[in-house]
N, C-alpha and C positions, 0 to 999 in steps of 0.2 A: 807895241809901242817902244817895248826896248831896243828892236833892230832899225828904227826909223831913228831911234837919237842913238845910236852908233853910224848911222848912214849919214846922218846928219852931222859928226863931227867928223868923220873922213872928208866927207864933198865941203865942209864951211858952210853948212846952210845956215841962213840967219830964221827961215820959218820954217815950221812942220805943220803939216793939214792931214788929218785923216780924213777919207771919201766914205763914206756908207752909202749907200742901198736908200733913195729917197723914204720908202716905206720903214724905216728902220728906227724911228722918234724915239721909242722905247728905250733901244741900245744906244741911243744915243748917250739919254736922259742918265743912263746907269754906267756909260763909262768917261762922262764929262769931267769929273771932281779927277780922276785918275789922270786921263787927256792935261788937266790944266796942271797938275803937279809937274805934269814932265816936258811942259812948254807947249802943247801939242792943240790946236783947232781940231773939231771935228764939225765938217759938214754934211747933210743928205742929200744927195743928187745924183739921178742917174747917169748925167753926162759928164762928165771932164773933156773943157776943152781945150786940148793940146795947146791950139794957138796962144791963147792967156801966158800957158808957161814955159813959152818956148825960153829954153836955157835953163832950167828947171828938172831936177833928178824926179821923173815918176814911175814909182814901181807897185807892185799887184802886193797885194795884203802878204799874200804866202813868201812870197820872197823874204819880205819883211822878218816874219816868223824864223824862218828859216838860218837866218842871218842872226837872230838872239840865238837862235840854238848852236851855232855854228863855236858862237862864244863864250855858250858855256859847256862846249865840250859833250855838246847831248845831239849833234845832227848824227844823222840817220840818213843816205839816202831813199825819198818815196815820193809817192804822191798823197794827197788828201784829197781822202774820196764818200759820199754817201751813195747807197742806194736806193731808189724810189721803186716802189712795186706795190699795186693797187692802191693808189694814194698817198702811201705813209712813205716816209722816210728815215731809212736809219738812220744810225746819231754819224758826225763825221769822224773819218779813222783814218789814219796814217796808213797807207797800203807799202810794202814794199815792192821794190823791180823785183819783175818775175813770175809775180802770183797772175793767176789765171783770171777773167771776170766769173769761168764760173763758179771759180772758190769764194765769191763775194757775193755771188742769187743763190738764195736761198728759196729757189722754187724747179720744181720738177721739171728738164725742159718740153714735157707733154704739156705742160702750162702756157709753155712761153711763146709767141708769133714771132715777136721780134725782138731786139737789145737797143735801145734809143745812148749812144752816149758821148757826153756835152748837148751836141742836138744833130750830131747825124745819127742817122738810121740805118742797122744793119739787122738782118736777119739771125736765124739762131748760131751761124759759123761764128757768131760777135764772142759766143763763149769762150771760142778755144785762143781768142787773143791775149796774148801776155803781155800786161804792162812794162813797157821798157823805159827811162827816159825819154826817147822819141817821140812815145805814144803820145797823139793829140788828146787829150781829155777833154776840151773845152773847158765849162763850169766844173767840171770833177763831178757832175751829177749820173748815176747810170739807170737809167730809166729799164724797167721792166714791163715790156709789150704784152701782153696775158692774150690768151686766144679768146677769149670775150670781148676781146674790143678790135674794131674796126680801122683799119690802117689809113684811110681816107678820112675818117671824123677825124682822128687823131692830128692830121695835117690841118686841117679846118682848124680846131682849136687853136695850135701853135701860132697860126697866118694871123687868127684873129689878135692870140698875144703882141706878137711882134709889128702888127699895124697899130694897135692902140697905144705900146711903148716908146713906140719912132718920131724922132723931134721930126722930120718933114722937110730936111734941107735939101737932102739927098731926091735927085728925082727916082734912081729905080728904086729905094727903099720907100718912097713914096708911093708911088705908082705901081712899081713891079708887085711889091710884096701885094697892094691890094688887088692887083689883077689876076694874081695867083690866089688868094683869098677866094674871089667871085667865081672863079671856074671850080674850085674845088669844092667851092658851094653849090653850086648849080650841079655838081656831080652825084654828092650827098645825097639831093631835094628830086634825083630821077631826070633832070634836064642834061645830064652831060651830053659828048659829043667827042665821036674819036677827034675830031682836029684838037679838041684840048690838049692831047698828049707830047705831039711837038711843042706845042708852046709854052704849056708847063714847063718845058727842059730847056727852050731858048729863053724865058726868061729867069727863069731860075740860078740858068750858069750866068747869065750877064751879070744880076741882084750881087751875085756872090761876089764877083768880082769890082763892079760897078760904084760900091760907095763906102762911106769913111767909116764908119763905126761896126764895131762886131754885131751890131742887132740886123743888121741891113746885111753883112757878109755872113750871118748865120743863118738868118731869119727864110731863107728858102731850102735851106738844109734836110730837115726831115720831109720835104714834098720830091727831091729829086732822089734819097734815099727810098721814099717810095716808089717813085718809078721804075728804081733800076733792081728794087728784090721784090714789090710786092704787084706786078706789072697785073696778074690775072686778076686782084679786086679791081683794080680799073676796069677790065674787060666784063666783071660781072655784073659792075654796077652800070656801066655805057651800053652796052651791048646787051646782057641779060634781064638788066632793071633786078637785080636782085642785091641786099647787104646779106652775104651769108653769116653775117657775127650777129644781126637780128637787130644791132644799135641804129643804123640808118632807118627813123619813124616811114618817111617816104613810100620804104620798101616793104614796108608793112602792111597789110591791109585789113580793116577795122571792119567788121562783120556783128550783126546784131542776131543772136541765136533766136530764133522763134519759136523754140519748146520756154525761153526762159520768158521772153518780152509779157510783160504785160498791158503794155499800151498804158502805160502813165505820162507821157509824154516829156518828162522833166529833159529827157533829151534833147528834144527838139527845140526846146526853151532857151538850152543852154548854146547849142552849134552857133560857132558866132560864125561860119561858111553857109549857114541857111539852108545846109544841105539830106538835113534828114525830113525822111517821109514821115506822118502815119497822123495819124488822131487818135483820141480815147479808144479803147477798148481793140484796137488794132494792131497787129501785130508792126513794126516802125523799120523804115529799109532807108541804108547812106548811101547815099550817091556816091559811090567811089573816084570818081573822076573829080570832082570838086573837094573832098574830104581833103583836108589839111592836116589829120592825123594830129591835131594839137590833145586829145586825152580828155576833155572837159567831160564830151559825153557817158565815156568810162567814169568816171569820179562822180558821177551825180547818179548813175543807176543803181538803185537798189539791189536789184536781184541780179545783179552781175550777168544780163546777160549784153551786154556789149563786150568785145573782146576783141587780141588782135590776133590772128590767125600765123600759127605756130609750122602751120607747112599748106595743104587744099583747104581752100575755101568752102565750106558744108554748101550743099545744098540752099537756096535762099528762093522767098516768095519773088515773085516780080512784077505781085499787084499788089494791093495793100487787102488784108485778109485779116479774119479774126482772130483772135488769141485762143488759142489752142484747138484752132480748126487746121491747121497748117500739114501738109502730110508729105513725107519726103520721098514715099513711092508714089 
């Protein structure tokens, strides 16, 4: 707030607005009384639109900061950065030019797949990058990929964020991002299709360049970052049908052990795909082809013998047989 009313009596501005983060009501709430001391509006929304203020000085929060610290003799140059790794995020810290990302993960790189940071995607060489001035950061956020997760969910996710935050002016932030969405889904789900892979990257470069706001110019960002380091999950999941990180449900398949079944049937009760076999006292067989891998039937079985099969599928009846008559020679 202090570098906004020194920017504000350089330029002669007669208003000052602070922008927050629509989701942000809370901080609002709690830095209103302060905002109004110092002449200052605070709104929540996620868009600013230029046009409104054309002729009008707009700058990014940090800048701001930056510009108090400038005058009182405390700038530093750096950046401000958090890091995200399973989940959590560290608190935000002042990085200086120079330092390496991976004096900033604090994770073994036998952990790590990839380096997510702003929102492209780079593989583990992301470590040895040193922050320079130049360096793009995006948000300043650096995500840590962990070899337990899947690099294609992870593209799903983000398409899904960035379609549901997108005001819908723009047609390829419109359309593109959720055409990239649907194929990356259908990839996930076992339906993909090598022609995906070109148009993933023609619509992806167009997206980027194609429309007005950074959600639309980012928002294809981590799908063409995957293409271009993690090209062989593509090929395992199109080509193999296999998610080697175990995350993709699809590629899993749900097997009912028959040393455990007791034929209670609660499974069967439960499959809202209609797709298991069996009756009282019988050993119960899924239609694997139909199985939607939604878990219900897991969570309702007693004796844990529904399960999802961790490498070969055992041995399985392929009539419906008694409970504990079942022999697997």
């Amino acid at each position: 707030m202090e570098g906004m009313q020194i920017a504000a009596y350089v330029l002669d501005a007669q208003e000052l607005t602070l922008y927050l983060p629509e989701k942000e009501v809370e901080l609002k709430a709690e830095l209103e009384k302060t905002a109004q001391d110092r002449g200052i509006t605070i709104c929540c929304n996620d868009f600013v639109d230029r046009r409104l203020f054309e002729g009008c000085s707009i700058h990014h929060i940090e800048t701001m900061f930056f510009l108090a610290e400038a005058f009182s003799d405390q700038y530093e140059p750096g950046l401000y950065i958090t890091v995200q790794n399973y989940g959590k995020r560290s608190e935000l810290r002042k990085i200086t030019y120079g330092t390496k990302i991976s004096e900033l993960v604090d994770t073994t790189i036998e952990e790590i797949k990839g380096i997510e940071i702003g929102s492209k995607l780079y593989d583990t060489s992301a470590l040895d990058f040193v922050i320079e001035e130049t360096t793009p950061m995006g948000n300043g956020v650096i995500t840590v990929i962990n070899k337990t997760a899947c690099i294609i969910d992870e593209a799903e996710k983000r398409l899904l964020t960035a379609c549901n935050i997108g005001c819908g002016k723009c047609t390829f932030c419109r359309e593109g991002l959720l055409q990239l969405y649907s194929m990356i889904k259908e990839i996930t789900k076992g339906k993909g299709k090598n022609e995906y892979l070109p148009l993933l990257t023609e619509i992806g470069e167009a997206t980027s360049f194609s429309t007005l706001c950074s959600i639309g110019r980012t928002g294809s960002d981590f799908v063409l970052g995957s293409l271009s380091y993690y090209a062989s999950e593509y090929e395992e999941h199109i080509k193999k049908k296999k998610c080697m990180a175990g995350v993709c449900s699809s590629f899993v398949p749900i097997y009912i052990d028959p040393e455990l079944c007791t034929g209670c049937e609660e499974c069967v009760d439960v499959c809202p795909a209609d797709c298991i076999e069996g009756r009282a006292g019988y050993i119960h067989m899924i239609d694997e082809i139909d199985c939607t891998k939604c878990g219900k039937c897991i969570e309702v079985c007693e004796s844990a013998a529904i399960k999802k099969a961790s490498g070969k599928v055992p041995k399985l009846p392929d009539r419906l047989t008694k409970c504990g008559k079942f022999k697997k020679h």
